[in-house]
TORLUM-581551 format. One record per residue (C-alpha): residue number from 1; residue in one letter; x, y, z. Coordinates in steps of 0.02 Angstrom, whole numbers. Example, Ala and Ser with C-alpha at 12.3 -4.5 7.8 and 13.67 -1.06 7.14 Angstrom:
ATOM num residu   east  north     up
ATOM   1      A    615   -225    390
ATOM   2      S    684    -53    357
***
This chain:
ATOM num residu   east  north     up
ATOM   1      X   7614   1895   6839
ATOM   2      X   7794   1828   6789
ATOM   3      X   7946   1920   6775
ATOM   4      X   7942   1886   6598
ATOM   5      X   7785   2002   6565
ATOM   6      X   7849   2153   6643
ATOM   7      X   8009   2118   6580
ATOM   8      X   7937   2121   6401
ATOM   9      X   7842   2288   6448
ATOM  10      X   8014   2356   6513
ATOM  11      X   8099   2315   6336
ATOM  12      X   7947   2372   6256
ATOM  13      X   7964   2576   6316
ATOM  14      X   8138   2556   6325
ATOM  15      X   8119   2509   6124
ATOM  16      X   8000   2652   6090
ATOM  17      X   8103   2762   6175
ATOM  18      X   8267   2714   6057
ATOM  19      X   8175   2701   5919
ATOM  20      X   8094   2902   5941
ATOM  21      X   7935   2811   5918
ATOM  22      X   7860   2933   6055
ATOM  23      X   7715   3064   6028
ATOM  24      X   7732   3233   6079
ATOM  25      X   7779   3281   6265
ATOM  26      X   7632   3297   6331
ATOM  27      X   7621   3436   6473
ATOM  28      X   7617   3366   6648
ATOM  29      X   7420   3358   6731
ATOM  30      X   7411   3443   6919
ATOM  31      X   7309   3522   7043
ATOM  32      X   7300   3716   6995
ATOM  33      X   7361   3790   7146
ATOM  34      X   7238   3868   7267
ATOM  35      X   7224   4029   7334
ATOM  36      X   7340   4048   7468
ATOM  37      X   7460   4173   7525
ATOM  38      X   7596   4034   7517
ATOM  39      X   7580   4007   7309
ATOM  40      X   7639   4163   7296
ATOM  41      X   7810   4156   7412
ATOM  42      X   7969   4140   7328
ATOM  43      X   8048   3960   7336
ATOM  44      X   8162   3985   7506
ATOM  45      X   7996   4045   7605
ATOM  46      X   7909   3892   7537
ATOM  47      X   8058   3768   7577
ATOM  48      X   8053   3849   7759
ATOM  49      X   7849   3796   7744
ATOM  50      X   7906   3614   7707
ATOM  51      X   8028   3621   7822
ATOM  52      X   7919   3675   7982
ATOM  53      X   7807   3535   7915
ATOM  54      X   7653   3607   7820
ATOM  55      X   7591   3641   7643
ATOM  56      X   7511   3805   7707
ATOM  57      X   7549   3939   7809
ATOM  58      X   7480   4128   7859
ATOM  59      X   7504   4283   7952
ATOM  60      X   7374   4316   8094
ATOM  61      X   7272   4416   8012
ATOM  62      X   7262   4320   7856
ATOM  63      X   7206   4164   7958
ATOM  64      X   7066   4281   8024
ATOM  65      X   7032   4318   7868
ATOM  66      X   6989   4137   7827
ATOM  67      X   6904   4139   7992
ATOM  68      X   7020   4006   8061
ATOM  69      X   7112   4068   8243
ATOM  70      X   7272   4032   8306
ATOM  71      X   7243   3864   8425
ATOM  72      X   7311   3902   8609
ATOM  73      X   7496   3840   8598
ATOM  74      X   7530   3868   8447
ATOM  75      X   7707   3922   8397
ATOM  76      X   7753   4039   8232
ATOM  77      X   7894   4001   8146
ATOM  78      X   7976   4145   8044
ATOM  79      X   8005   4179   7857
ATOM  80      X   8070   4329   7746
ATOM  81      X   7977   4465   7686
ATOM  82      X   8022   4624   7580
ATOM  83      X   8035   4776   7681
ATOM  84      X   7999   4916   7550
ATOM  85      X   8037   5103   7550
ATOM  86      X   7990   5260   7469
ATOM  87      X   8084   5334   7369
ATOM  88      X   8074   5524   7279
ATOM  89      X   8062   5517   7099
ATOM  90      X   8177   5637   6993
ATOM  91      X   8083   5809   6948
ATOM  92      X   7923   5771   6890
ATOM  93      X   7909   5585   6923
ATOM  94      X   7803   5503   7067
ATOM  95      X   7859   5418   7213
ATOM  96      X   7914   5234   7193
ATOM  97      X   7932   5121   7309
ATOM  98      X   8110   5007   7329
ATOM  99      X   8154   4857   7389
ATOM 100      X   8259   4909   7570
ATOM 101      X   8286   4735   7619
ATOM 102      X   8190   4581   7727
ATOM 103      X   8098   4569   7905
ATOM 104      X   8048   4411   7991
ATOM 105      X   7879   4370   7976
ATOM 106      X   7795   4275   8087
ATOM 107      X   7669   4146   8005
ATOM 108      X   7600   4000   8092
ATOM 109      X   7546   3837   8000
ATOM 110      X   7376   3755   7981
ATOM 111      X   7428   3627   8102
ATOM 112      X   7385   3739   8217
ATOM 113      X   7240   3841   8164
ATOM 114      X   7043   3786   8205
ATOM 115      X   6879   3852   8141
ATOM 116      X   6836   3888   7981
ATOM 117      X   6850   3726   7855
ATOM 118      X   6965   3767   7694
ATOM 119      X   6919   3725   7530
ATOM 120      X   7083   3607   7484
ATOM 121      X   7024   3497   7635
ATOM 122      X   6903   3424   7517
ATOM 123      X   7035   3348   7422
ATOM 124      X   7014   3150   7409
ATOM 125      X   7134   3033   7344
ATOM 126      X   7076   2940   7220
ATOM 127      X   7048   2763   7198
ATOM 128      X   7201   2705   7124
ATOM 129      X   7268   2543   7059
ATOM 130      X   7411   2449   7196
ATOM 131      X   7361   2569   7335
ATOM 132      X   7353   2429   7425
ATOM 133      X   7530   2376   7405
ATOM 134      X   7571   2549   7500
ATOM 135      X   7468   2518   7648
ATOM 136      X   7513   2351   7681
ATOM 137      X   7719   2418   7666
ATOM 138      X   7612   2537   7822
ATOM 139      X   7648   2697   7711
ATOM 140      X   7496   2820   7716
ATOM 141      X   7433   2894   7545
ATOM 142      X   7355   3096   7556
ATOM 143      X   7301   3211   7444
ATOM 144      X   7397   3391   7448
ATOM 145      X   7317   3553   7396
ATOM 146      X   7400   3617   7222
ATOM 147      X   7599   3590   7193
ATOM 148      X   7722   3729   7194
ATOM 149      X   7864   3614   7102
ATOM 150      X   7833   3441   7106
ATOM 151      X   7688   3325   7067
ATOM 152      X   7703   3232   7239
ATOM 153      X   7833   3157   7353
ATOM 154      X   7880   2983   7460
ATOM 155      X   7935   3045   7645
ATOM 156      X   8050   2887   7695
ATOM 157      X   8035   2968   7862
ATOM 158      X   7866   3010   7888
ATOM 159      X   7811   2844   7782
ATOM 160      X   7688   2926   7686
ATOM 161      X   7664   2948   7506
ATOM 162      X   7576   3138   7459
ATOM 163      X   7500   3186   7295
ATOM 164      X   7458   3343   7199
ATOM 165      X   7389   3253   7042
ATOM 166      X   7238   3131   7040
ATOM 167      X   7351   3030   6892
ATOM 168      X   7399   2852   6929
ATOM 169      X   7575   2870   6868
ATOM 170      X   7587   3014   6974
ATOM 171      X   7567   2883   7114
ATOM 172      X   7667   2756   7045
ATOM 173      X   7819   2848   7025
ATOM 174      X   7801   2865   7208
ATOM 175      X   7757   2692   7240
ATOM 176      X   7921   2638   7145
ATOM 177      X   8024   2763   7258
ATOM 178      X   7941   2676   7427
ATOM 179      X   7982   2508   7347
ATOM 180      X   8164   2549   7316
ATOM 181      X   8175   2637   7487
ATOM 182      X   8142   2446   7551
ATOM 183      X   8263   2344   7455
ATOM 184      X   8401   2505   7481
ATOM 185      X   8380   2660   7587
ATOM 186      X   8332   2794   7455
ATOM 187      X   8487   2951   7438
ATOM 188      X   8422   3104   7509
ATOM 189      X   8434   3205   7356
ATOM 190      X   8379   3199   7196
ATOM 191      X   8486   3055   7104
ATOM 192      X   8481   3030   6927
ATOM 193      X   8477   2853   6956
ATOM 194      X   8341   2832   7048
ATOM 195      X   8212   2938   6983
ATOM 196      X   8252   2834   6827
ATOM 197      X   8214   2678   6912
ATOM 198      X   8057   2765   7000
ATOM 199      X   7990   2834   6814
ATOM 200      X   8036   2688   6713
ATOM 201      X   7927   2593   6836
ATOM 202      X   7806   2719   6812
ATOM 203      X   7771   2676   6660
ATOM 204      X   7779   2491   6649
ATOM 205      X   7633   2487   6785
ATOM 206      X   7557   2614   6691
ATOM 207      X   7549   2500   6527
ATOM 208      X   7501   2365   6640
ATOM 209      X   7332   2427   6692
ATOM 210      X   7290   2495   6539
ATOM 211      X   7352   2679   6544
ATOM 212      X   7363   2714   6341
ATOM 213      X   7519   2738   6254
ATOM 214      X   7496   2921   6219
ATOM 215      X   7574   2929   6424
ATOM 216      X   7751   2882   6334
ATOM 217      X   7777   3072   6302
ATOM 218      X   7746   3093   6504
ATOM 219      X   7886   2985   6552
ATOM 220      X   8011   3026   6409
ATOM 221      X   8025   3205   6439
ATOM 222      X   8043   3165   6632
ATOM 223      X   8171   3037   6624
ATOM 224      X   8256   3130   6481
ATOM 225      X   8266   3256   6603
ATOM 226      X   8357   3163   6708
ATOM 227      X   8459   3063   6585
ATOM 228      X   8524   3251   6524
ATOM 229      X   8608   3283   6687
ATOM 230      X   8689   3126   6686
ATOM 231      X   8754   3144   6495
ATOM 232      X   8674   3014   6440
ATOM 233      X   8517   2982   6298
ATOM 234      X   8351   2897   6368
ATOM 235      X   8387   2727   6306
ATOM 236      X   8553   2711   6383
ATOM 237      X   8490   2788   6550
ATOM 238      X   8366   2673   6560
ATOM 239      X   8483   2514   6518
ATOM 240      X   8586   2578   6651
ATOM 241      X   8452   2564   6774
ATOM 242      X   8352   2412   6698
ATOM 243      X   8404   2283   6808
ATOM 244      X   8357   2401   6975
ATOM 245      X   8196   2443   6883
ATOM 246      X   8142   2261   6885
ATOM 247      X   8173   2228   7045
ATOM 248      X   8064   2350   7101
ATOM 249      X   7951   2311   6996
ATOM 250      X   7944   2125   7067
ATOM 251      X   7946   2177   7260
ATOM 252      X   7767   2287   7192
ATOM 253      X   7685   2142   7089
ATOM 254      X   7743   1996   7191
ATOM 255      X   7762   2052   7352
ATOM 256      X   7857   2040   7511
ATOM 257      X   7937   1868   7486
ATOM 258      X   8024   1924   7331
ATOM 259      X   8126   2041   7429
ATOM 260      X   8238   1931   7518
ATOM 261      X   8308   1874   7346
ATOM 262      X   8319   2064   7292
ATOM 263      X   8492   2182   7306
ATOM 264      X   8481   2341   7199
ATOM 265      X   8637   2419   7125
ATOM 266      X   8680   2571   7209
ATOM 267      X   8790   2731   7161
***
């Protein structure tokens, strides 16, 4: 494929998107997320999850539960839970119970549980188009149970690419992030840019294997997103990043010896 086809493609959306000719936002496919005790911890307990390195995590007693023990070695790590107290109600009114303040609660992670199979560890990842342009750049592709906020991630570090969505473009946007991360070590937050480039990508490699158009509401409302916190409108976002988007998308369709020739913008 020449640069001129996916360049076309890239004008294409880019033209749809100016032009408003975009169907209605369509709501964002996932995993529904299974029950575990962890779907229902507030976001700082389930960033100190991520952080100890595991999508799931329990209590003793809830790992008995699931008839899964603890495996000899293995080391809790600690989040918050509400400490709650009684209180006496006025005359007349029943007790209630009040929010005191937080323990540390030990939990320990799958990692280092045995026994018992869980149901999530069915999960297979799907047979998607360019999977094998991620394991020959020696990044691993998993499924994850579920998603709590995000749709999946690309771990520069870990070199592995995890998804809570069966959806190619799902995969793709992560795909375009590992392809970036080669040409130009990816920021460690969240930059406007960049998830741009990734989504814009996205959906030219969507269109190219025959995803239907009706997806154009997908990546509009997530770049638009984006393009909102950088005070800017889709079209222009996009422009900004057009050149970087097509450079990625030539390091995924033509390979490794198109990268020596690449350099994408950064900042």
């Amino acid at each position: 494929m020449s640069k001129g086809d996916y360049s076309v493609v890239l004008h294409e959306i880019i033209e749809k998107f100016r032009s408003g000719d975009i169907p209605e936002a369509i709501a964002l496919s996932m995993f529904p997320i299974p029950n575990i005790p962890a779907a229902k911890w507030g976001l700082l307990n389930r960033t100190l999850m991520f952080l100890a390195g595991t999508e799931d995590a329990r209590g003793i007693k809830q790992w008995n539960a699931a008839k899964r023990r603890i495996k000899k070695g293995g080391r809790a790590f600690r989040i918050l839970a509400p400490r709650f107290k009684k209180v006496e109600g006025k005359e007349g009114d029943e007790e209630k119970l009040v929010l005191s303040g937080f323990l540390l609660a030990p939990v320990f992670r799958v990692q280092d549980t045995e026994g018992e199979p869980l149901e999530y560890e069915a999960i297979q990842v799907p047979d998607l188009p360019l999977l094998e342009v991620a394991q020959a750049w020696g990044i691993s592709v998993k499924a994850i149970p579920g998603n709590y906020r995000y749709l999946g991630y690309f771990s520069p570090g870990l070199k592995e690419i995890a998804l809570a969505s069966p959806e190619e473009c799902v995969f793709f946007h992560e795909l375009a992030h590992a392809g970036h991360n080669r040409i130009v070590p990816l920021k460690s937050r969240q930059d406007w840019k960049q998830e741009i480039v990734a989504e814009l990508t996205a959906a030219v490699l969507c269109r190219l294997v025959g995803k239907k158009a009706g997806n154009l509401g997908q990546h509009y409302r997530y770049i638009e997103k984006y393009a909102a916190k950088a005070r800017k409108d889709v079209p222009q976002a996009c422009l900004e990043v057009l050149s970087n988007a097509e450079k990625v998308l030539s390091l995924i369709l033509k390979g490794e010896e198109a990268k020596s020739s690449l350099t994408v913008e950064s900042g």
